[in-house]
N, C-alpha and C positions, 0 to 999 in steps of 0.2 A: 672605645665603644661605650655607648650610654645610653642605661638601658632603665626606667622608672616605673621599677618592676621589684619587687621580694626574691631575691634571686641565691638559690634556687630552692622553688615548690613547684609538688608538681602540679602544673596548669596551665593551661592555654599557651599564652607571648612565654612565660621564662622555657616552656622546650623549645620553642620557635626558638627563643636566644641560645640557649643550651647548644642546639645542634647548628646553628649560625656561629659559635665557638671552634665548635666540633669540626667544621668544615675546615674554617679559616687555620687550624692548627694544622689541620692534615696537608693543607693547601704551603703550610712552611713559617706561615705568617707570627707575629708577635703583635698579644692585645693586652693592653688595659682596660678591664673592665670597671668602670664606676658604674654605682650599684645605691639598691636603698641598704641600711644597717641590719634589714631581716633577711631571712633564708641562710642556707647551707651552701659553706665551700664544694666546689665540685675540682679535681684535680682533672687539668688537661695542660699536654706539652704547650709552653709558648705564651700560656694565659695567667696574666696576674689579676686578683679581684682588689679593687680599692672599694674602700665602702664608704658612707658617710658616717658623721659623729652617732653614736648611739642617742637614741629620740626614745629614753624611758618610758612615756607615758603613751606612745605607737610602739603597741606589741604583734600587732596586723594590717593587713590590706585587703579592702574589699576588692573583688574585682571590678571592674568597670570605674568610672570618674568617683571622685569623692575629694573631698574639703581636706583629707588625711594625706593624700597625695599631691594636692597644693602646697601645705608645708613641708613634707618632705624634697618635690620638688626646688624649694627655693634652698634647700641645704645643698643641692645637687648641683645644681648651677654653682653656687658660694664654692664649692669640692673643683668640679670643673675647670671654673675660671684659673684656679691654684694651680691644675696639674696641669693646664696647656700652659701657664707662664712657666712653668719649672721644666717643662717635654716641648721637646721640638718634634712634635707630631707631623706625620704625612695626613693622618684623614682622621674625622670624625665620624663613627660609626651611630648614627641614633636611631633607637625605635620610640615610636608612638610621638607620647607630648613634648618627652625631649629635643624633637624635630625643631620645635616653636623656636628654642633659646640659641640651639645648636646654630640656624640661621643668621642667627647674629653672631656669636662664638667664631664662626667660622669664617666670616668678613673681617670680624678685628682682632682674628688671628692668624689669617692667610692661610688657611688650609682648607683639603676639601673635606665635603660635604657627602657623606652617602644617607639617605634618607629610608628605611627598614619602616614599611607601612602596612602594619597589620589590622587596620579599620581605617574608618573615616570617622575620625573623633567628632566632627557634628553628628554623624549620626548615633556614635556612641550616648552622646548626652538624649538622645530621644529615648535609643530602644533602653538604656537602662531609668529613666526616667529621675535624672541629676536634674534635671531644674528647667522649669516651663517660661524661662527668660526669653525672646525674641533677639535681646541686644544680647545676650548671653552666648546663642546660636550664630547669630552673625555674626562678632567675634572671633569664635571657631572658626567659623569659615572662612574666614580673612588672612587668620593664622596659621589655616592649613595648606591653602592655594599660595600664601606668600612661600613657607616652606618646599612645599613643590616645587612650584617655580624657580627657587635660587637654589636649589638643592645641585649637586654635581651628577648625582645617580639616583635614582629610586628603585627600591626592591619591592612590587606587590606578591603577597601570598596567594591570592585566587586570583581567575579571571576575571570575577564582578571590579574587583580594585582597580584590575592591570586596566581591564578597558576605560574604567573612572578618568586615572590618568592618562590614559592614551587619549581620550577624548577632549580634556580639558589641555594637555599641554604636550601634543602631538609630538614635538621636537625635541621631546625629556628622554634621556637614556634610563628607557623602562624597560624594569627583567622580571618576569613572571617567575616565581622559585615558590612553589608549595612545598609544606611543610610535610614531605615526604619520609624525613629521617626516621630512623628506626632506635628504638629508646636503649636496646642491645648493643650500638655502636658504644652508648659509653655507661651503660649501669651494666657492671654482670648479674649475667644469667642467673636465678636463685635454684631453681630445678625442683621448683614446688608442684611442677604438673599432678602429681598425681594426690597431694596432699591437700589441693585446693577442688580438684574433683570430686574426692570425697565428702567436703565439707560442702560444695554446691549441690548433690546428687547422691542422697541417700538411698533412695529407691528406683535410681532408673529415669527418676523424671525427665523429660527434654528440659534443657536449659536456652533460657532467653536471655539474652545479657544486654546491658545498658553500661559503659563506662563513661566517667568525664565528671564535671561538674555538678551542682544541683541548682545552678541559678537558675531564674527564671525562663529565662529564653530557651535552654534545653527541653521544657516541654514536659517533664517528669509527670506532671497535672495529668498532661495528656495520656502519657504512658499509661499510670495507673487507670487513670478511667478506661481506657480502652482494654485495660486487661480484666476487666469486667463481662466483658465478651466473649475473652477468647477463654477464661477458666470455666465458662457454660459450657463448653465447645469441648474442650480437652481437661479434661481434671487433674492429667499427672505431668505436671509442668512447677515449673518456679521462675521467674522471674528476678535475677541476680543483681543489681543494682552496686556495682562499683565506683566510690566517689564521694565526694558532698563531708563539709563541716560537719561536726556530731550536731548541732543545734537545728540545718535544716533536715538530717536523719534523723533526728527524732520527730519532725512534724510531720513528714512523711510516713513515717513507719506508724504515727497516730492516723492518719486518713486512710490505708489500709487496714488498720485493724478495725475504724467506723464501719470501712465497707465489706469487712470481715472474709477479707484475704489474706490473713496473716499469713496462713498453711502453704500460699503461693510465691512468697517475697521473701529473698535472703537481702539484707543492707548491711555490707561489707565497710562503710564509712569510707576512707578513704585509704591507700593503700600504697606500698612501695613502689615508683615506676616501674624495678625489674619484675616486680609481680602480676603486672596487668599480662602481660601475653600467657601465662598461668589460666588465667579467666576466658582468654578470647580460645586457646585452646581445647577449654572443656566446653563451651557454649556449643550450642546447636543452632541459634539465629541470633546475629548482632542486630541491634537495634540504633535506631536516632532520631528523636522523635522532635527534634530542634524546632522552635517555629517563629522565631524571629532573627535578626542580622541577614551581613551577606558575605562573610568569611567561612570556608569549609574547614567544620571542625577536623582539628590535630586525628582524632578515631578512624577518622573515613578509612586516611590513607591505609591504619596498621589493617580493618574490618579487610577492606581488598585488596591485603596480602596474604591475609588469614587466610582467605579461600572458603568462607563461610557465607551462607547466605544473608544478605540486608535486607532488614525493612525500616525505608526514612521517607520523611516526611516529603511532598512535593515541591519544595521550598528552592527557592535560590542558594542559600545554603548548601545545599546538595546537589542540583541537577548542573552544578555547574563541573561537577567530577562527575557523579553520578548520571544512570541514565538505564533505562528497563531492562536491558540485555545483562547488565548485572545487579540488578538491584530490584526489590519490589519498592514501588512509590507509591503512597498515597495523600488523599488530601487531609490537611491539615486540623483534621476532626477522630476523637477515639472511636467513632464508630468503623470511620474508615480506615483508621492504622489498627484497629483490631482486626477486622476483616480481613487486610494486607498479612498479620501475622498468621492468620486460622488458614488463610492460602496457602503459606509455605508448610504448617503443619499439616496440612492434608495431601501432599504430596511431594515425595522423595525424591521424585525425577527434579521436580522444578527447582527444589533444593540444593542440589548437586547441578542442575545445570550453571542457576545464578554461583555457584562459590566458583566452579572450575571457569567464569567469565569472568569475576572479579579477579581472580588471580592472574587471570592472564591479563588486561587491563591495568593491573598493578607493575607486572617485570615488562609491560612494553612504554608505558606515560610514566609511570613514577615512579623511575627505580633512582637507590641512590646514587648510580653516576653520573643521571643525569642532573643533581641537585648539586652533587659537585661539580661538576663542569658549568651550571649556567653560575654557581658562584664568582668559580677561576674569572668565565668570563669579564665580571663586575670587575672585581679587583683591577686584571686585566687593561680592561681600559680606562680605570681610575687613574693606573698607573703609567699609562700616556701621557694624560690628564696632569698628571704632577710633571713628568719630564718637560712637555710643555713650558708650563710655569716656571719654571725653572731655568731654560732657556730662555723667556722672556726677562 
């Protein structure tokens, strides 16, 4: 597997790969993971981490595209090419831009190809705004369609992706597997419930939580603005924000206290995975206030397990899980995802009806056996796939 990613932090693709480990372990299997030189060993049966040379002066990774990921990518390929001449591999496992090289790897090494497509890297370089090149974009796209195409398997995480590929290459053994897992299967439990209660809800307040990221496309802008509305509305409230580098919580936590809500905002910075379900436990309304891509954030799934009521943006992003029977939606304005939040606090029934809809939504579409078995399947028929070849 190869995966051009910091692995592991916790974020977006490394749980996606995290619990794409997790699976394949439970599943019997034995993986080599190549990896960039940053993040934290995680132990799982079956799984070895290879990493690349240590790259001193890259002590991070932005998410999304960047110049940083270019060089380190070319270490990764140089790593690659090494351990498929020394390993007589059955399959290469790649997510994201590793797909690009892997295509080739996997021709002039005779193996297969399984293709883990958690975006469409063209559109990546628009929505995080990596470079306003034309020839830049087509490129990507040339390189992504080729990957697809010659890929042996592809795995999309949402429906917006699975259909992408279904549309453009009908006859691709495409598996729709959302990132259902549960962060529990492999961090234990910390059993801080009642010690992060405390520090969110000193007095009682209803608590609003927001976990994940703080880039831009999460929408945070909006959140806050919108919680200009709803603290006119309700005064004993807090607004919990789990997540984000110390550098964009600090400019955060400066445009709240401009609009002099300090008294309403906890910014917990970023936190242990096993600690997040700590947070979504004491919350009263999850939030997602996401307003670009078209991948459903890793949150959705844990929010409608939680059995807690949502309020997300009307976004593709979300409507593609989501949907009003469990969820409040709005459009992608703080007047109206303020509005969507002053709803749910002004009525208890509605509150309770969306979480005990999420929940159930959750143990019928996403639970994890079914994330394991559409895995099995891949493998599965990869594994034909090689008998095949092999006969030939």
């Amino acid at each position: 597997m190869i995966a051009p990613q910091p692995f592991f932090q916790p974020r977006g693709t490394p749980f996606s790969i995290l619990h794409r480990l997790k699976a394949l372990s439970k599943l019997g299997y034995q993986i080599d993971l190549l990896t960039y030189h940053l993040g934290e060993n995680v132990a799982i049966n079956g799984l070895t981490i290879h990493r690349i040379p240590d790259v001193p002066v890259i002590k991070s990774v932005a998410i999304g595209p960047s110049k940083t990921k270019v060089v380190l990518d070319i270490f990764l390929f140089v790593k690659a090419v090494k351990m498929l001449a020394e390993h007589n591999y059955d399959l290469i496992h790649s997510h994201e831009e590793a797909g690009f090289f892997v295509t080739y790897l996997s021709r002039k090494f005779r193996t297969l190809h399984l293709y883990d497509m958690h975006s469409s890297l063209p559109q990546q370089l628009s929505n995080f705004k990596f470079s306003k090149s034309k020839l830049l974009l087509r490129m990507f796209e040339k390189l992504e369609a080729w990957t697809l195409e010659n890929a042996d398997a592809v795995i999309t995480i949402c429906p917006e992706l699975f259909n992408y590929v279904e549309k453009r290459f009908p006859n691709k053994e495409n598996t729709l597997i959302e990132n259902v897992a549960d962060n529990s299967l492999v961090f234990a439990d910390t059993n801080s419930g009642q010690s992060v209660d405390k520090k969110i809800r000193s007095n009682g307040e209803t608590v609003i939580l927001y976990t994940g990221t703080f880039e831009p496309y999460q929408g945070i802008d909006l959140l806050i603005d919108a919680s200009r509305k709803v603290v006119e509305k309700v005064r004993s409230l807090r607004f919990v924000l789990v997540g984000g580098k110390p550098e964009q919580v600090e400019l955060y936590k400066k445009k709240v206290t401009e609009l002099k809500l300090e008294g309403h905002f906890i910014f917990t910075g970023s936190v242990l995975p096993q600690e997040v379900p700590a947070y979504v436990a004491a919350a009263d309304i999850l939030v997602s206030p996401r307003v670009e891509g078209n991948n459903t954030p890793l949150k959705i799934y844990s929010y409608l397990r939680a059995g807690k009521p949502i309020v997300a943006t009307n976004h593709i992003t979300h409507t593609q899980v989501l949907n009003p029977d469990v969820s409040m939606l709005t459009d992608c304005t703080p007047e109206a995802f303020g509005n969507g939040v002053i709803s749910l606090l002004e009525s208890a029934e509605l509150r309770q009806q969306l979480g005990e809809n999420a929940r159930k939504l959750a143990e019928e579409k996403y639970s994890y056996d079914s994330y394991l078995n559409k895995t099995k399947d891949v493998y599965s028929y990869l594994e034909e796939r090689l008998l095949e070849t092999k006969v030939i």
